[in-house]
PDB file of N, CA, C and O in Angstrom:
ATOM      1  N   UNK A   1     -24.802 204.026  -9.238  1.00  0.00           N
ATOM      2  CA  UNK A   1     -25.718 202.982  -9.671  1.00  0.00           C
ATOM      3  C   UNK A   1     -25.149 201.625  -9.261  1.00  0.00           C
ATOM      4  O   UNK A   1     -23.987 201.420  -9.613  1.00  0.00           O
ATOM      5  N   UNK A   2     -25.606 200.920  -8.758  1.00  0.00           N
ATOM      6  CA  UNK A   2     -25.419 199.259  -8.449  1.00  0.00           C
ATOM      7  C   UNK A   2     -25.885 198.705  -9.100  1.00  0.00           C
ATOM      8  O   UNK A   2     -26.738 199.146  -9.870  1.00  0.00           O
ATOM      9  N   UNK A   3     -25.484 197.439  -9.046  1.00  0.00           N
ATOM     10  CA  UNK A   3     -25.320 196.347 -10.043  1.00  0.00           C
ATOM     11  C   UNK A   3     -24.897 196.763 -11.500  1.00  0.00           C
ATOM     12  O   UNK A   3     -25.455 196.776 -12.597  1.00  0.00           O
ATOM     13  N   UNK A   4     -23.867 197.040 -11.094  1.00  0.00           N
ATOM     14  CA  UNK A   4     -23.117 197.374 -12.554  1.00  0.00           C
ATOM     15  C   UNK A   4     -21.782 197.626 -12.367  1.00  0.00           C
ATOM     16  O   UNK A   4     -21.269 198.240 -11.432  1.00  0.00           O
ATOM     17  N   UNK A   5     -21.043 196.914 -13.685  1.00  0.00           N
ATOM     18  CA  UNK A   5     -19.616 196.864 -13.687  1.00  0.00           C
ATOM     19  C   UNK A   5     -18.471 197.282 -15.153  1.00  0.00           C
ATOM     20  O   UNK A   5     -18.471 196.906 -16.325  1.00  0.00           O
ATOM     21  N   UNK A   6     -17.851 197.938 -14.603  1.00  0.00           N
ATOM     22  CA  UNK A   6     -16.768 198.744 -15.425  1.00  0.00           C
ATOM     23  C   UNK A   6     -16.072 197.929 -16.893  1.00  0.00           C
ATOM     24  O   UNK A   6     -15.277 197.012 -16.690  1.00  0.00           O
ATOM     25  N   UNK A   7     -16.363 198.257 -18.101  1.00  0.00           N
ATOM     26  CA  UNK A   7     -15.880 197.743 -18.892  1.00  0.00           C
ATOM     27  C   UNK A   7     -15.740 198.724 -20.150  1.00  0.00           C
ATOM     28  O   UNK A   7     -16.336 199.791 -20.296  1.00  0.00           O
ATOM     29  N   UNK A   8     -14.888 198.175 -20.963  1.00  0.00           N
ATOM     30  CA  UNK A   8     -14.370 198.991 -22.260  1.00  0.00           C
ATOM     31  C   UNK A   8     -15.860 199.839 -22.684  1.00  0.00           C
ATOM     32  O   UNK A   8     -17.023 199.580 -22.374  1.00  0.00           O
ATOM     33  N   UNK A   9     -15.231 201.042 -23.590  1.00  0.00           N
ATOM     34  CA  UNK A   9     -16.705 201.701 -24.091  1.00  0.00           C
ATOM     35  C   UNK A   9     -16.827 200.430 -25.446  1.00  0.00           C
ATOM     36  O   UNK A   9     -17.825 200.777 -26.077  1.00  0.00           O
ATOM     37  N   UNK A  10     -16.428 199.566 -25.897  1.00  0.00           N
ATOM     38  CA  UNK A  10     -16.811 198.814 -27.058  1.00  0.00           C
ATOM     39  C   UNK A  10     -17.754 197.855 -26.668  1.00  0.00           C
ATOM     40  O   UNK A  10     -18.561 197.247 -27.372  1.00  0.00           O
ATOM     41  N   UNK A  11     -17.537 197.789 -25.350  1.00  0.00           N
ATOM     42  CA  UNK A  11     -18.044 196.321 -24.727  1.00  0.00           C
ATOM     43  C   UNK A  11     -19.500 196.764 -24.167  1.00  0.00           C
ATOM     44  O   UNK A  11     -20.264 195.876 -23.788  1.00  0.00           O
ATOM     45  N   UNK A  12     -19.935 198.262 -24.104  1.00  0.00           N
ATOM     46  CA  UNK A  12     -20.812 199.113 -23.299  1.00  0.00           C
ATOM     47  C   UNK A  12     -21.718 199.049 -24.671  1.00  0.00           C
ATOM     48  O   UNK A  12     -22.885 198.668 -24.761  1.00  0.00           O
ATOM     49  N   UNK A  13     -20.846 199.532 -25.723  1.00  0.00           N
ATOM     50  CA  UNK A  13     -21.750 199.680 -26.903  1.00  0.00           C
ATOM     51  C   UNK A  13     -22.388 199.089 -27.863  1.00  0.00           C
ATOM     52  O   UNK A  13     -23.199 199.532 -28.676  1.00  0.00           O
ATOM     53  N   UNK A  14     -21.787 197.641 -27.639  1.00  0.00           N
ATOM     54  CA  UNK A  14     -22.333 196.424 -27.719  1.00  0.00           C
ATOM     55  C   UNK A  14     -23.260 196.091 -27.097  1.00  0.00           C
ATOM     56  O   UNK A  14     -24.292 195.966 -27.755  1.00  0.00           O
ATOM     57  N   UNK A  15     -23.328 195.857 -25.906  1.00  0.00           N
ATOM     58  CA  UNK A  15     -24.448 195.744 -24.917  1.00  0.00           C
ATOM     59  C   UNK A  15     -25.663 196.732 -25.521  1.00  0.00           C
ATOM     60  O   UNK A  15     -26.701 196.081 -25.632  1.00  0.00           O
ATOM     61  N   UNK A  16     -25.776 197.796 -25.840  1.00  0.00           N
ATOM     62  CA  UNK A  16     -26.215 198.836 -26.295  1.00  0.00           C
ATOM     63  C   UNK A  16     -27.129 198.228 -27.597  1.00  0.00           C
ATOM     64  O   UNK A  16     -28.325 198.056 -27.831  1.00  0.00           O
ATOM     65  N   UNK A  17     -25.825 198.006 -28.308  1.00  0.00           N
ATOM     66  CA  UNK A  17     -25.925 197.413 -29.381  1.00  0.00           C
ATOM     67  C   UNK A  17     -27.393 196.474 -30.050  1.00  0.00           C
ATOM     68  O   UNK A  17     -28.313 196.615 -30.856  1.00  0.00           O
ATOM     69  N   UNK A  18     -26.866 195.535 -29.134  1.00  0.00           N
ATOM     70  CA  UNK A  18     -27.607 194.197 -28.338  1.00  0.00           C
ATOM     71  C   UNK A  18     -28.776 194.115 -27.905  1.00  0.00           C
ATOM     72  O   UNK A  18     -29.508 193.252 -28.389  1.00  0.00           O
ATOM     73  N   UNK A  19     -29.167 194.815 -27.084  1.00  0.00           N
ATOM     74  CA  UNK A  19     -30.068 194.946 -26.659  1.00  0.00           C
ATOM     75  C   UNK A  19     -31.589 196.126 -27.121  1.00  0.00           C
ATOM     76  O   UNK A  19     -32.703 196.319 -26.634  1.00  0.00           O
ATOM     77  N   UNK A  20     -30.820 196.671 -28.291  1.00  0.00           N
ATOM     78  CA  UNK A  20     -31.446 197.668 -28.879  1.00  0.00           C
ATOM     79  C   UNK A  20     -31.527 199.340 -27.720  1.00  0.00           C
ATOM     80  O   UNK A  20     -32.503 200.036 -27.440  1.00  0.00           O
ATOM     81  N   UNK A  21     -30.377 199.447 -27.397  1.00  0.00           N
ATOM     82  CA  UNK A  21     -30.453 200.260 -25.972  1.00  0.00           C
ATOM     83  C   UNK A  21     -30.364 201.723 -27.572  1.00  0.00           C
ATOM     84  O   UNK A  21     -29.966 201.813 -28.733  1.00  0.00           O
ATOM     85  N   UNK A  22     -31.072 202.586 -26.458  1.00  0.00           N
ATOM     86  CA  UNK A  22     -30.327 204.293 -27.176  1.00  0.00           C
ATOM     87  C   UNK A  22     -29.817 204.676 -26.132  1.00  0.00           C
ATOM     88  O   UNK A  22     -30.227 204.212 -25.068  1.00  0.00           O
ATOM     89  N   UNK A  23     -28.523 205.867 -26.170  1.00  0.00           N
ATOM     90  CA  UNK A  23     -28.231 206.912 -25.407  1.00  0.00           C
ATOM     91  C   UNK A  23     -28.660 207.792 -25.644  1.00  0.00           C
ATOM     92  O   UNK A  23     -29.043 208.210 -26.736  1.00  0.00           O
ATOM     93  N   UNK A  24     -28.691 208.564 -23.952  1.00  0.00           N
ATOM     94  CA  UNK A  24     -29.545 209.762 -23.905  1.00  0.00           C
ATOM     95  C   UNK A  24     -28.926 210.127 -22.636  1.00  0.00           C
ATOM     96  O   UNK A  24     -28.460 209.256 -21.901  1.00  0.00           O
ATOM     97  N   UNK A  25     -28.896 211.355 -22.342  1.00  0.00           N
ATOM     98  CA  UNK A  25     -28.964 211.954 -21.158  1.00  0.00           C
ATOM     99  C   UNK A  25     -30.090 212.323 -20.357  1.00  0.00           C
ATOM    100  O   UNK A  25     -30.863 213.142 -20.854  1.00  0.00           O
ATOM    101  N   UNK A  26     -30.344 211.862 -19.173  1.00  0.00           N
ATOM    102  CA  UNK A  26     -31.588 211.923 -18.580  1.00  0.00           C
ATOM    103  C   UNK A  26     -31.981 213.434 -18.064  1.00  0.00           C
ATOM    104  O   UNK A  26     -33.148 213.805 -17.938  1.00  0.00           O
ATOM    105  N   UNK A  27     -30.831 214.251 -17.784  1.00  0.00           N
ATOM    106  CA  UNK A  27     -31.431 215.446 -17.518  1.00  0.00           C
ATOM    107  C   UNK A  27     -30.380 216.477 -18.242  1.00  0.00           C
ATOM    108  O   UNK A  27     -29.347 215.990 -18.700  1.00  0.00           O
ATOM    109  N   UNK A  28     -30.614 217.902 -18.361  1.00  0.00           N
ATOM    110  CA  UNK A  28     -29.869 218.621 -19.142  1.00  0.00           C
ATOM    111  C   UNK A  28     -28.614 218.700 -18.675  1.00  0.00           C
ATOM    112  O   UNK A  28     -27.778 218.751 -19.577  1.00  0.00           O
ATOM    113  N   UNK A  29     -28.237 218.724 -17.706  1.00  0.00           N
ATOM    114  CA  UNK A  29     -26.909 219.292 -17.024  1.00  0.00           C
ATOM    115  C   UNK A  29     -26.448 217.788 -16.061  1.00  0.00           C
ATOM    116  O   UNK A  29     -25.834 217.779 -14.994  1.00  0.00           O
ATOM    117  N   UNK A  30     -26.879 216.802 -16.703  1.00  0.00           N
ATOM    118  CA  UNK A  30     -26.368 215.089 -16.140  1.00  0.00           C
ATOM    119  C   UNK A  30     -25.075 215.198 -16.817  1.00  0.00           C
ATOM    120  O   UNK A  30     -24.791 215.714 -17.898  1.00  0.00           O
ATOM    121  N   UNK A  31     -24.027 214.331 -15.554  1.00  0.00           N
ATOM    122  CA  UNK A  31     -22.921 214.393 -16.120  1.00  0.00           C
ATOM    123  C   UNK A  31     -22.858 212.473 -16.741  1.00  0.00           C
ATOM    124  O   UNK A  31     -21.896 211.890 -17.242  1.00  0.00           O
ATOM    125  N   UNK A  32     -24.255 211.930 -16.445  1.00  0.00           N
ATOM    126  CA  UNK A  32     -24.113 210.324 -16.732  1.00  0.00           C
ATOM    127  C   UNK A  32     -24.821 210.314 -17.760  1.00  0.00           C
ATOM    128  O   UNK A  32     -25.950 210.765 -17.566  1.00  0.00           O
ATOM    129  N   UNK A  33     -24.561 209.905 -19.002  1.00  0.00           N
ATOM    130  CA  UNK A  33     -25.175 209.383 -20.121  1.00  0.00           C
ATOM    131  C   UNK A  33     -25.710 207.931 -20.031  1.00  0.00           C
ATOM    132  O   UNK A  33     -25.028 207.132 -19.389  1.00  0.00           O
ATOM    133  N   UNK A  34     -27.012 207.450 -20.685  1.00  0.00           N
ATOM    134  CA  UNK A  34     -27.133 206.296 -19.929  1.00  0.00           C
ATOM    135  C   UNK A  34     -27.849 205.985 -20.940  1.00  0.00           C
ATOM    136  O   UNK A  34     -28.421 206.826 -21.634  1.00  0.00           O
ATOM    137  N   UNK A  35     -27.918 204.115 -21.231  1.00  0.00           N
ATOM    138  CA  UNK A  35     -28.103 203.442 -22.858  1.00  0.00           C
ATOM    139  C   UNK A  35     -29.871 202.936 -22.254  1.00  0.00           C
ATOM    140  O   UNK A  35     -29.893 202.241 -21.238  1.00  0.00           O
ATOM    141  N   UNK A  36     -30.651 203.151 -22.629  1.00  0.00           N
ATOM    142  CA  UNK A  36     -31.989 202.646 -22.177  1.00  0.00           C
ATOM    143  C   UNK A  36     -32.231 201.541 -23.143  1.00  0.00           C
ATOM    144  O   UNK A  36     -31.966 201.685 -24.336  1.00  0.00           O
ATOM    145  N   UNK A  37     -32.768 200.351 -22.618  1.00  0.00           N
ATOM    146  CA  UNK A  37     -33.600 199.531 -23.652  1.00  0.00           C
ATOM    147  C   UNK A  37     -34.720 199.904 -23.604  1.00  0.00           C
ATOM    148  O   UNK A  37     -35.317 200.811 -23.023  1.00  0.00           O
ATOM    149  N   UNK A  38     -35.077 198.785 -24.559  1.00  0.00           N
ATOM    150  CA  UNK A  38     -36.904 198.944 -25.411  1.00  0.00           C
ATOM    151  C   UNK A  38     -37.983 199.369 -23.985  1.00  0.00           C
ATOM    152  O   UNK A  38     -39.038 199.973 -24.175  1.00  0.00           O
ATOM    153  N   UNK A  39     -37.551 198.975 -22.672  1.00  0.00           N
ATOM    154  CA  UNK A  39     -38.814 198.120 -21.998  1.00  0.00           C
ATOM    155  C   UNK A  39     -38.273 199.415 -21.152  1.00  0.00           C
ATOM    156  O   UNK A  39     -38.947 199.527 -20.128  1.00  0.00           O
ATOM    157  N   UNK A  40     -37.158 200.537 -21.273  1.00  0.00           N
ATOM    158  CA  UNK A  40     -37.055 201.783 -20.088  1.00  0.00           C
ATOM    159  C   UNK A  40     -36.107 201.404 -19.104  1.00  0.00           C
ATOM    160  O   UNK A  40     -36.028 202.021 -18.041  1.00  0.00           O
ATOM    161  N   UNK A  41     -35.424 200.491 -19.361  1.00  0.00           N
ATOM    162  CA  UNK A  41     -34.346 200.055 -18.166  1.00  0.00           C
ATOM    163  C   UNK A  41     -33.145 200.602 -18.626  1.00  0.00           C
ATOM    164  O   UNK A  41     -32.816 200.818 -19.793  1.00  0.00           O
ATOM    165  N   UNK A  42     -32.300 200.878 -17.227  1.00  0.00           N
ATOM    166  CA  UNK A  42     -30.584 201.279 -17.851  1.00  0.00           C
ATOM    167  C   UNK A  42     -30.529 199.895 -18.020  1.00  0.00           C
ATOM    168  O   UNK A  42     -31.119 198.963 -17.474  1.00  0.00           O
ATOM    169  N   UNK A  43     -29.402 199.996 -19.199  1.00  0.00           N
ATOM    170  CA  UNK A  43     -28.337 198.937 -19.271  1.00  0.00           C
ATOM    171  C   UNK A  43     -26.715 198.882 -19.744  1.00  0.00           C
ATOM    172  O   UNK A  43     -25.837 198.021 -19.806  1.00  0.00           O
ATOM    173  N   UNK A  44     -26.835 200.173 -20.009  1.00  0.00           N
ATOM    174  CA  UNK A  44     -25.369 200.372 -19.482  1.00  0.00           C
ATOM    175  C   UNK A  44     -24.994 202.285 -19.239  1.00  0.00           C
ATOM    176  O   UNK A  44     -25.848 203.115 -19.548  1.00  0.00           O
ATOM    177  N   UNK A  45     -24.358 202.475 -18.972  1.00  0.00           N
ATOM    178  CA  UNK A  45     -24.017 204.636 -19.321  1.00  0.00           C
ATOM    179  C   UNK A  45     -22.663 204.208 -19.052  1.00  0.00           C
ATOM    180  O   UNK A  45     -22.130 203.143 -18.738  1.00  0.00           O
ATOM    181  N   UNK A  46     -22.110 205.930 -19.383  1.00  0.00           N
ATOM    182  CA  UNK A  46     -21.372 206.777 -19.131  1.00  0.00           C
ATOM    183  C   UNK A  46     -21.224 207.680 -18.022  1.00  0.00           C
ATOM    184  O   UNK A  46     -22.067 208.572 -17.924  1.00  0.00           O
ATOM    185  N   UNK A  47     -20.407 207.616 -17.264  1.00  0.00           N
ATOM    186  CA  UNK A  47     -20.083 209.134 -16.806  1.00  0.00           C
ATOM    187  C   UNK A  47     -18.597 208.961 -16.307  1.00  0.00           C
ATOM    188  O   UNK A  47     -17.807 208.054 -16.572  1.00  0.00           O
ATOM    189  N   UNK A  48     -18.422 210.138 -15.468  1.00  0.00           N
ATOM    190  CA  UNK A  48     -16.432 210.854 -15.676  1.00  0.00           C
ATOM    191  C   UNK A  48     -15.488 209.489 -15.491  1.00  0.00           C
ATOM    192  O   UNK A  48     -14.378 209.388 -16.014  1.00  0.00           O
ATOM    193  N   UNK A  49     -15.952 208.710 -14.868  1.00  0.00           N
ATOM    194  CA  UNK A  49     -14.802 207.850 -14.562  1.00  0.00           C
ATOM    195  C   UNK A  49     -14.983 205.943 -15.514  1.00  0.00           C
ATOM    196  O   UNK A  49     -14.520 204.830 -15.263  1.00  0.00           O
ATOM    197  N   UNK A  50     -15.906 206.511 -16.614  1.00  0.00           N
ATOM    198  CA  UNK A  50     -15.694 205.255 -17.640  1.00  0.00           C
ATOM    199  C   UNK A  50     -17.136 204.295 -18.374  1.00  0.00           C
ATOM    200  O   UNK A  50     -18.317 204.616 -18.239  1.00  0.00           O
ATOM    201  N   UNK A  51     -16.892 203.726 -18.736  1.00  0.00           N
ATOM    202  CA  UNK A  51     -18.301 202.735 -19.062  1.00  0.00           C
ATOM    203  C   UNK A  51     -18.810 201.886 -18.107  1.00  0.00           C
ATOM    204  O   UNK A  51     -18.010 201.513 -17.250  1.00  0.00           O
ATOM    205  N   UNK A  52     -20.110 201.430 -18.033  1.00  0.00           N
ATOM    206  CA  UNK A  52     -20.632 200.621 -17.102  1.00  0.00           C
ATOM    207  C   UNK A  52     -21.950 199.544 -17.937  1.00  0.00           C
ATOM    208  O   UNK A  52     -22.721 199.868 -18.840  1.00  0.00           O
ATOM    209  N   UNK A  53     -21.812 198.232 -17.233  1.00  0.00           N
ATOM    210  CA  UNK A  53     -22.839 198.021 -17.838  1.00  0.00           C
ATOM    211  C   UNK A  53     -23.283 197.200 -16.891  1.00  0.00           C
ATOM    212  O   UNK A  53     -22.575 196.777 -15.978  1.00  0.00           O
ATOM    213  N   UNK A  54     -25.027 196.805 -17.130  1.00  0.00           N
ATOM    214  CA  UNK A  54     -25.566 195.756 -15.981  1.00  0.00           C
ATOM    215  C   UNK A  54     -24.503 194.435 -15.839  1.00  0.00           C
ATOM    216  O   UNK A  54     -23.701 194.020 -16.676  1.00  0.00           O
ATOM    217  N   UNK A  55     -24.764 193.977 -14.609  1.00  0.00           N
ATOM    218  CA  UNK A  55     -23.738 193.171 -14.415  1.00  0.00           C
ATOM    219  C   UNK A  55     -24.104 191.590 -15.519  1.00  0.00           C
ATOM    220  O   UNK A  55     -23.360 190.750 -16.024  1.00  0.00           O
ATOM    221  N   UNK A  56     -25.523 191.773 -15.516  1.00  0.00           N
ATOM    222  CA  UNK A  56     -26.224 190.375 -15.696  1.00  0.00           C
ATOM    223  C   UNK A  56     -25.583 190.619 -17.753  1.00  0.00           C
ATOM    224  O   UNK A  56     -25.092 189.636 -18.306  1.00  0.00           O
ATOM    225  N   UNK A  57     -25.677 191.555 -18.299  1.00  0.00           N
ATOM    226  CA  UNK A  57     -24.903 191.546 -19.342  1.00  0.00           C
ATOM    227  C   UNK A  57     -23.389 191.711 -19.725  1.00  0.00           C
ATOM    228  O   UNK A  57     -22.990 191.688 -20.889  1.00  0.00           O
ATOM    229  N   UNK A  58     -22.685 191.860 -18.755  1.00  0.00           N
ATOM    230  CA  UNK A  58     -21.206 191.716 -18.118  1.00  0.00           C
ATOM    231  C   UNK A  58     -20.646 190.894 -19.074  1.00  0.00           C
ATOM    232  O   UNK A  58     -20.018 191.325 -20.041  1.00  0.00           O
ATOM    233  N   UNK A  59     -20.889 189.484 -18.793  1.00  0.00           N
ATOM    234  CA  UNK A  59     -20.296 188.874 -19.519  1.00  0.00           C
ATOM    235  C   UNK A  59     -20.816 187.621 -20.679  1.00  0.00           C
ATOM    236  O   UNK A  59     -20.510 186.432 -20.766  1.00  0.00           O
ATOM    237  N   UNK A  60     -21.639 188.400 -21.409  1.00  0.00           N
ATOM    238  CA  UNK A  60     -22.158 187.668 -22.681  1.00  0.00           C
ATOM    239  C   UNK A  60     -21.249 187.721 -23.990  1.00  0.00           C
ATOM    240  O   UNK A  60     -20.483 188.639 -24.281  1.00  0.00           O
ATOM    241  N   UNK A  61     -21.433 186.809 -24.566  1.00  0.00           N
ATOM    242  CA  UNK A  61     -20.243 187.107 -25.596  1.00  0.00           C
ATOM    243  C   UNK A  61     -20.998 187.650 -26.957  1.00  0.00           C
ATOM    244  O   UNK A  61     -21.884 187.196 -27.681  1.00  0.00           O
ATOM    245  N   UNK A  62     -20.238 188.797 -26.939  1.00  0.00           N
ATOM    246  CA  UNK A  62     -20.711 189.908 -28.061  1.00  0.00           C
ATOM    247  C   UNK A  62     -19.891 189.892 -28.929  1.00  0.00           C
ATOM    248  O   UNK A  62     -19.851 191.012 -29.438  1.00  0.00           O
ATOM    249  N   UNK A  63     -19.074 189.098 -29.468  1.00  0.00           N
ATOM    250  CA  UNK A  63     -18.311 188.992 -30.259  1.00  0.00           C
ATOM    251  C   UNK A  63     -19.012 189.139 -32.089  1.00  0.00           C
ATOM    252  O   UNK A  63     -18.314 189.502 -33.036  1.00  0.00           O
ATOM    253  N   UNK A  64     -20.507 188.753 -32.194  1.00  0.00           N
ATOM    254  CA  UNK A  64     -21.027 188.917 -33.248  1.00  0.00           C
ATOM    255  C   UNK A  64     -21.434 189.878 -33.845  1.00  0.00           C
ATOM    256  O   UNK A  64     -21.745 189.998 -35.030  1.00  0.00           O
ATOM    257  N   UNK A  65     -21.443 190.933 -32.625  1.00  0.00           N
ATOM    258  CA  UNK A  65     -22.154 192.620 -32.414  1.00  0.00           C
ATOM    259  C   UNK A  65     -21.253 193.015 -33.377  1.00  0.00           C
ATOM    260  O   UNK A  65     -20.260 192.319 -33.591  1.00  0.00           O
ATOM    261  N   UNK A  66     -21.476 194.139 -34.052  1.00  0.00           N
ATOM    262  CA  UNK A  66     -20.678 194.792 -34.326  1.00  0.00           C
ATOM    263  C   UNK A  66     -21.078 196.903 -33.796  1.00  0.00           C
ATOM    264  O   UNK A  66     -21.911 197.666 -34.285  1.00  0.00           O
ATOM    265  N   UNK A  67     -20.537 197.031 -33.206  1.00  0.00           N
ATOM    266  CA  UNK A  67     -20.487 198.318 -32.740  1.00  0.00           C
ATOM    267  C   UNK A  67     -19.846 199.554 -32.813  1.00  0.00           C
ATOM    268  O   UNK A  67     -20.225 200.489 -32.108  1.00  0.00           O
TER     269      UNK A  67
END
């Protein structure tokens, strides 16, 4: 997936958080878990090698989130 960049799972789940995202796996045997918002967009997942999130939420300060 592009446009997206590697950060802590706290910082993923915030974003998540934030944005009112759920996780879900898109297909049965996906190895990427992926946080959808309200409107059907990724905005951040999972898969083997760590968290990801859109870049454009990268670096907002989520410090108020609690996750």
């Amino acid at each position: 997936m592009s446009g997206f960049i590697k950060v802590s799972a706290g910082q993923a789940c915030k974003v998540a958080e934030a944005f009112d995202g759920r996780w879900e796996w898109k297909a049965a045997n996906s190895v990427v878990k992926e946080a959808i918002d309200a409107d059907g967009c990724v905005i951040a997942y999972l898969d083997g090698t760590g968290y990801y999130v859109h870049t454009s939420y990268a670096t907002l300060d989520l410090s108020h989130i609690t996750a």
